[in-house]
C-alpha positions in Angstrom: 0.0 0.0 0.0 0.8 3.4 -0.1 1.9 3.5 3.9 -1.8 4.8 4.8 -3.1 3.1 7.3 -6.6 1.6 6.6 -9.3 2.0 9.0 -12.2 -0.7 9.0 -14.8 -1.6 11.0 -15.4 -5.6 11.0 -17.8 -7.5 13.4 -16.6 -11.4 14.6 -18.6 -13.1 16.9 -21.2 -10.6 17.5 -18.8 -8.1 18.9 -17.7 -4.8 16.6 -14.5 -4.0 16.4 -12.6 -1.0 14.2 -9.3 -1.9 12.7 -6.5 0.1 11.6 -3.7 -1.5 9.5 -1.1 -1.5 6.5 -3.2 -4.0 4.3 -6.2 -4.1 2.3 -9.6 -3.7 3.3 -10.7 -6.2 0.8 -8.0 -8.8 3.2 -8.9 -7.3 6.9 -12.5 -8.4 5.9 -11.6 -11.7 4.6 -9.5 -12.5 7.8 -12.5 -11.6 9.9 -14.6 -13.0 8.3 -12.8 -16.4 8.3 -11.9 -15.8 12.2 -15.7 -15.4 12.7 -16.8 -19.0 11.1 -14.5 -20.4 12.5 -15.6 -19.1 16.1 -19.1 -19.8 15.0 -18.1 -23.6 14.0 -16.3 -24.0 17.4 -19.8 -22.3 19.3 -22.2 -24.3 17.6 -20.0 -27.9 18.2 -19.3 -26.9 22.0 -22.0 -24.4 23.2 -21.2 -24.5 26.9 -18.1 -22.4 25.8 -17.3 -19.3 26.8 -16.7 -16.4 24.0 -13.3 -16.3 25.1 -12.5 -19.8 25.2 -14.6 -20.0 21.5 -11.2 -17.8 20.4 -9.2 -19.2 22.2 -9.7 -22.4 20.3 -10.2 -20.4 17.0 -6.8 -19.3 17.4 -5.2 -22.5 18.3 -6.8 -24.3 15.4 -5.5 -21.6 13.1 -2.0 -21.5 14.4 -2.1 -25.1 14.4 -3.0 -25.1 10.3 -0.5 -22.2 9.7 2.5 -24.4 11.2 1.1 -27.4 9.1 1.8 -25.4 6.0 4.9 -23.6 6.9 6.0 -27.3 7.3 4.8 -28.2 3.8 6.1 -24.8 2.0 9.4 -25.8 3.6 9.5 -29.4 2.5 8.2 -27.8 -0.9 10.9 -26.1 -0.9 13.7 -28.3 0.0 12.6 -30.8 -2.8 12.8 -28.0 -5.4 16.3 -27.8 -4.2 17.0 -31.2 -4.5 16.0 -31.2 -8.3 18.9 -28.7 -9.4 
């Protein structure tokens, strides 16, 4: 971007929150919007849950998923490096 900062107002699990970053708005509403089914899956499968402990477990799940493809973008990667 053009070192603006974006200002965006998103709502995830029924709470409103405004956003200021270096990235999109197109991208800020695609991340919440993916944080907030994901906290909406997690609600509806274990609904004596706590809002807190619904993200909680959001978060964990999506760490989780980003390490599992670091791991494959690294073993990617590697074999690339292997061909040459």
């Amino acid at each position: 971007m053009d070192g603006k900062k974006t200002k965006i107002t998103v709502e995830i699990f029924g709470e409103t929150y405004a956003l200021k970053g270096d990235i999109e708005p197109e991208r800020i509403l695609r991340v919440a919007a993916m944080l907030d089914e994901r906290m909406k899956k997690i609600a509806k499968a274990n609904s004596r849950l706590s809002p807190s402990k619904v993200a909680v477990l959001a978060a964990l799940n999506i760490a989780d998923e980003y390490l599992r493809l670091e791991q494959d973008y690294q073993q990617l990667l590697k074999m690339l490096k292997d061909e040459k």
